[in-house]
Biotite code that builds the C-alpha atoms (Angstrom):
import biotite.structure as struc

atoms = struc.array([
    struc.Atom([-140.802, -55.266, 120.583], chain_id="A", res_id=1, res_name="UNK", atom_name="CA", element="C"),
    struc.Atom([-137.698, -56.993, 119.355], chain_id="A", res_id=2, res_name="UNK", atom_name="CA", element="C"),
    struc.Atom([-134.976, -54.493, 121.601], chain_id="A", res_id=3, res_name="UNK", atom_name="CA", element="C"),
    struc.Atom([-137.732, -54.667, 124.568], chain_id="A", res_id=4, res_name="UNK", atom_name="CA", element="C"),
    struc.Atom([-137.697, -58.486, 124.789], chain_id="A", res_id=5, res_name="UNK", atom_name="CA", element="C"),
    struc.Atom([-133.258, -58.588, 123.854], chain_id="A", res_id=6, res_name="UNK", atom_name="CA", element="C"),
    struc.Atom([-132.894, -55.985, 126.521], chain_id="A", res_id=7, res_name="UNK", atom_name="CA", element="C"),
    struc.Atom([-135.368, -58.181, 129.334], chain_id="A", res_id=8, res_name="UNK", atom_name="CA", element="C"),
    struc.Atom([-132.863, -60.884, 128.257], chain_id="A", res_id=9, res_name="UNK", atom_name="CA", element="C"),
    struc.Atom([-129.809, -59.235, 128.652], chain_id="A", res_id=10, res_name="UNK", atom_name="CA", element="C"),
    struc.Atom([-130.725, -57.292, 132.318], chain_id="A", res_id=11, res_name="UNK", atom_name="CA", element="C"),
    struc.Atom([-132.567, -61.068, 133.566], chain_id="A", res_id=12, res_name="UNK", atom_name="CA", element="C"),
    struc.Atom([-129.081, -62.668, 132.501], chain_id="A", res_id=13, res_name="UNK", atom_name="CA", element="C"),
    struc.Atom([-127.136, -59.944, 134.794], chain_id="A", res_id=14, res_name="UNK", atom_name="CA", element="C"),
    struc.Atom([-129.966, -60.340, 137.568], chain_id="A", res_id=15, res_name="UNK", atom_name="CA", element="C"),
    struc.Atom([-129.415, -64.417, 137.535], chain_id="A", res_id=16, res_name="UNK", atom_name="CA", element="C"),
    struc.Atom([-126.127, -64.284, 137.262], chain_id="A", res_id=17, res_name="UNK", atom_name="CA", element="C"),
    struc.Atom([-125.826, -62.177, 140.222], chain_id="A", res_id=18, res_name="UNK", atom_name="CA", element="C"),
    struc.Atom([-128.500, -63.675, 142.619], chain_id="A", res_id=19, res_name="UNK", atom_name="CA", element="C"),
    struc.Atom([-126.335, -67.255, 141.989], chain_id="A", res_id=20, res_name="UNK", atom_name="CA", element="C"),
    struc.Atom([-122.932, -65.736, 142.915], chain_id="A", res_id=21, res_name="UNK", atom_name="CA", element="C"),
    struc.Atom([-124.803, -64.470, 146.194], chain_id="A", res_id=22, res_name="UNK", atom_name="CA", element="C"),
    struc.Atom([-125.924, -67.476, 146.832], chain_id="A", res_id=23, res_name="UNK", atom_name="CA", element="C"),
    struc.Atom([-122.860, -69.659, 146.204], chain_id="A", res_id=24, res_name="UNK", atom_name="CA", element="C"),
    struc.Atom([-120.752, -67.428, 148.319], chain_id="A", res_id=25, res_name="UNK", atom_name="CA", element="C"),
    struc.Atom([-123.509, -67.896, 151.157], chain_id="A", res_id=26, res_name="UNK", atom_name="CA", element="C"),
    struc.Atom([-123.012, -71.319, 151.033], chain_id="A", res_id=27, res_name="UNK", atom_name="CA", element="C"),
    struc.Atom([-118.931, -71.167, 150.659], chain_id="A", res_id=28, res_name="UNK", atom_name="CA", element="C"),
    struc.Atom([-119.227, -68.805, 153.946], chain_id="A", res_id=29, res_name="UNK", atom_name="CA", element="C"),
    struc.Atom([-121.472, -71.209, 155.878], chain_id="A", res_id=30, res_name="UNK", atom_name="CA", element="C"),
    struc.Atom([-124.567, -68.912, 155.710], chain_id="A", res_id=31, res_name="UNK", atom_name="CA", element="C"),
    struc.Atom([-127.647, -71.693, 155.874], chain_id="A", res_id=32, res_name="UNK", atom_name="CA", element="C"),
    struc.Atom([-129.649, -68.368, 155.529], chain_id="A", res_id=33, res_name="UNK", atom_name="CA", element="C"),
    struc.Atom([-129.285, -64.579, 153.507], chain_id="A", res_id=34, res_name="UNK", atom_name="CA", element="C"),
    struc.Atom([-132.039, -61.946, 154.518], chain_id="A", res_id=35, res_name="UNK", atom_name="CA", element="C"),
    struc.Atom([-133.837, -65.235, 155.892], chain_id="A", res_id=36, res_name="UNK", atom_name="CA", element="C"),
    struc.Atom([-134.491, -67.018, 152.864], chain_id="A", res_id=37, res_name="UNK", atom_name="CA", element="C"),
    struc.Atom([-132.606, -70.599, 152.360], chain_id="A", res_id=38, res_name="UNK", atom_name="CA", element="C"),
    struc.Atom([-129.554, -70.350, 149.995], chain_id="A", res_id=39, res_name="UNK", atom_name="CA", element="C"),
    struc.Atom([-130.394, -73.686, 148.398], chain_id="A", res_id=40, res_name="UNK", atom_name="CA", element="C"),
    struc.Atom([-133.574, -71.211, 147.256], chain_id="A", res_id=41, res_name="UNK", atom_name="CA", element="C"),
    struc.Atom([-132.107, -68.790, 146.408], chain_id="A", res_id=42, res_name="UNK", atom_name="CA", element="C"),
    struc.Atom([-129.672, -70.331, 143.796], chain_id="A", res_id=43, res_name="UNK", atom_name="CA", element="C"),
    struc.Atom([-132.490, -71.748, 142.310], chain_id="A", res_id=44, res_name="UNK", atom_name="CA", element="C"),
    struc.Atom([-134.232, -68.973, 141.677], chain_id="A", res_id=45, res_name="UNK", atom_name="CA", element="C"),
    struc.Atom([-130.983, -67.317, 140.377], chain_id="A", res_id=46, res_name="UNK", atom_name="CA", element="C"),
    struc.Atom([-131.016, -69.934, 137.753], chain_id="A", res_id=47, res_name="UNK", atom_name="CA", element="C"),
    struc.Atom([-135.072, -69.873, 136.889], chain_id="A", res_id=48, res_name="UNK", atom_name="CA", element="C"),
    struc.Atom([-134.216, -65.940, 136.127], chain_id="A", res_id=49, res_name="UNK", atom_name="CA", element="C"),
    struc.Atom([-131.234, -67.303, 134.099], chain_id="A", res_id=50, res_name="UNK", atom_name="CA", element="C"),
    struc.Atom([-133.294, -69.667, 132.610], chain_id="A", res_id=51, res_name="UNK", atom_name="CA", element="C"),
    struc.Atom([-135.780, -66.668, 131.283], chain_id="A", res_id=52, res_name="UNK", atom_name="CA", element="C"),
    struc.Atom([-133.453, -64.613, 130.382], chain_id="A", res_id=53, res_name="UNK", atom_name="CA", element="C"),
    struc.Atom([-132.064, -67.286, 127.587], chain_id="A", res_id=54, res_name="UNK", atom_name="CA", element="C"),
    struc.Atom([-135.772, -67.751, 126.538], chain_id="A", res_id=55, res_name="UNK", atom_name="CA", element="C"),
    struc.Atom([-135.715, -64.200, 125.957], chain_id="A", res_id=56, res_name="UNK", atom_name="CA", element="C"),
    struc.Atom([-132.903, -63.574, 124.170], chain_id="A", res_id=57, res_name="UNK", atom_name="CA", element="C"),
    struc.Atom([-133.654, -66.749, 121.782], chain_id="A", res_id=58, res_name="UNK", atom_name="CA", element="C"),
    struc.Atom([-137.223, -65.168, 121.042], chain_id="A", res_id=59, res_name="UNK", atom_name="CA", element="C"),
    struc.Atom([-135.821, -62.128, 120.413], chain_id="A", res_id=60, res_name="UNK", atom_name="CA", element="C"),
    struc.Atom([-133.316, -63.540, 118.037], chain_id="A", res_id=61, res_name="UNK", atom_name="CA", element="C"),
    struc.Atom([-135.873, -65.931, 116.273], chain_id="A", res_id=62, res_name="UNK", atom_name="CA", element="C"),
    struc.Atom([-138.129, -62.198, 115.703], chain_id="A", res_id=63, res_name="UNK", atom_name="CA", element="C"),
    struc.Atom([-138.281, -60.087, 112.633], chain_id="A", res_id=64, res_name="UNK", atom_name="CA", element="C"),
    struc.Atom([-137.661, -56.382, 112.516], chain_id="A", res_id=65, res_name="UNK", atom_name="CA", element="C"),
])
């Protein structure tokens, strides 16, 4: 359960990371909108996945084998 819960961090820190950079470039390009939803929305749900994935990766590291 321990490598299921570090790997869910480690592929919801990529995912996060990614959907913010989207987002922020969006915004640097003028785009109000990307595939219709808001870019103010979108960064923040880059960071909620960011936010998991730490949660994850701390659980994981608090588990035993």
């Amino acid at each position: 359960m321990k490598k299921c819960i570090d790997k869910l961090g480690t592929i919801g820190g990529y995912v996060g990371a990614i959907i913010c950079v989207v987002a922020v470039f969006g915004r640097f390009y003028s785009l109000v909108t990307i595939q219709g939803f808001n870019a103010k929305s979108i960064l923040i749900c880059g960071i909620g996945i960011g936010v998991f994935a730490c949660w994850a990766k701390l659980q994981a590291a608090s588990m035993k084998e």
